[in-house]
N, C-alpha and C positions, 0 to 999 in steps of 0.2 A: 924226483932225482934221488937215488938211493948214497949220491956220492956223501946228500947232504942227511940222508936220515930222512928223506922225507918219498912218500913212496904213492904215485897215484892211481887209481883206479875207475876206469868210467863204467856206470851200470848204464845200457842201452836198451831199454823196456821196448817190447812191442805193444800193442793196443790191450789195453789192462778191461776187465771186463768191469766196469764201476756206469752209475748212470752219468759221467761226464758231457758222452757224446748227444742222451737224448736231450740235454740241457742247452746246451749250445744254441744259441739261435743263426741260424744260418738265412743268408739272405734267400731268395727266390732267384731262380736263374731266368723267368720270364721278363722278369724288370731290368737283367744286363744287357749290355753293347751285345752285338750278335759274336763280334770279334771276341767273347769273352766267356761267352756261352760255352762252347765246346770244350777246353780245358776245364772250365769248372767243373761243366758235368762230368768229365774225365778223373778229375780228383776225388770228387763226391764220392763216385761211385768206387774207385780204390779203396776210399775210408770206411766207408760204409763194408765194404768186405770184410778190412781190415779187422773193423773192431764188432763184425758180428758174435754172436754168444757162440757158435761153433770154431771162432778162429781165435779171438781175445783169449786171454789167459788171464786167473785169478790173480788178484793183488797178494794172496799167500804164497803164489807159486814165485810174483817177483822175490817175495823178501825170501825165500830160500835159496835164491840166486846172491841176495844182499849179504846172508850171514854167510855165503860161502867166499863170497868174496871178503869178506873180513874174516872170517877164517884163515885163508890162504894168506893173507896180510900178516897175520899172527906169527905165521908160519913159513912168512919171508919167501913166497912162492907164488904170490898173487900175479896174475895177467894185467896190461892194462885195461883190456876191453874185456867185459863178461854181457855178452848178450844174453836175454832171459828167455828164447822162445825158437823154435826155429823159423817163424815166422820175422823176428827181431835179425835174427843172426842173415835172411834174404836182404832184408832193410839194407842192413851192414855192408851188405857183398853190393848191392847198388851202386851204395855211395862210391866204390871206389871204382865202380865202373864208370859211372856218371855223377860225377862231383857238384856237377850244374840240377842235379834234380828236375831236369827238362821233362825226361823220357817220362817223365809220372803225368806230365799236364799237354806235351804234345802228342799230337796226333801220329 
């Protein structure tokens, strides 16, 4: 709220290219409901794009998104949203077509 001096800014990262994802233990989808199968695998395979090494973007590339947006803060000009990617900024455009996040896991 700028009325009060106080001014916010949300940094919206796309899939950061770091070993996060190969760590992750993910269940098996052979061991789920059948009913539960299909959307996993529907999501898996979105994330799995998302954060391949040709689509992920470097954790250097976020924070030069981070110091512009604190820049722009400095300089009483910041946005509230700085997505970091054009991949981040699709993310973005989703959410406000589909606020429920369905389309990502139904059919």
């Amino acid at each position: 709220n700028l009325q009060l001096g106080i001014q916010t800014t949300l940094i919206e990262p796309g899939a950061i290219n770091t070993s996060f994802v190969s760590n992750v233990d993910r269940p098996e989808a052979d061991g789920m409901p059948e009913e539960l199968r299909k959307p996993y695998e529907k999501y898996q395979t979105a994330m799995s794009a998302a954060f391949a090494n040709s689509t992920a973007q470097t954790a250097d590339e976020v924070a030069e998104v981070i110091v512009k947006a604190i820049n722009d803060g400095l300089e009483t000009k910041a946005s509230l949203r700085y997505q970091t990617s054009p991949n981040a900024q699709k993310t973005a455009s989703m959410k406000i077509v589909d606020t429920t996040g369905d389309s990502l896991v139904k059919g």
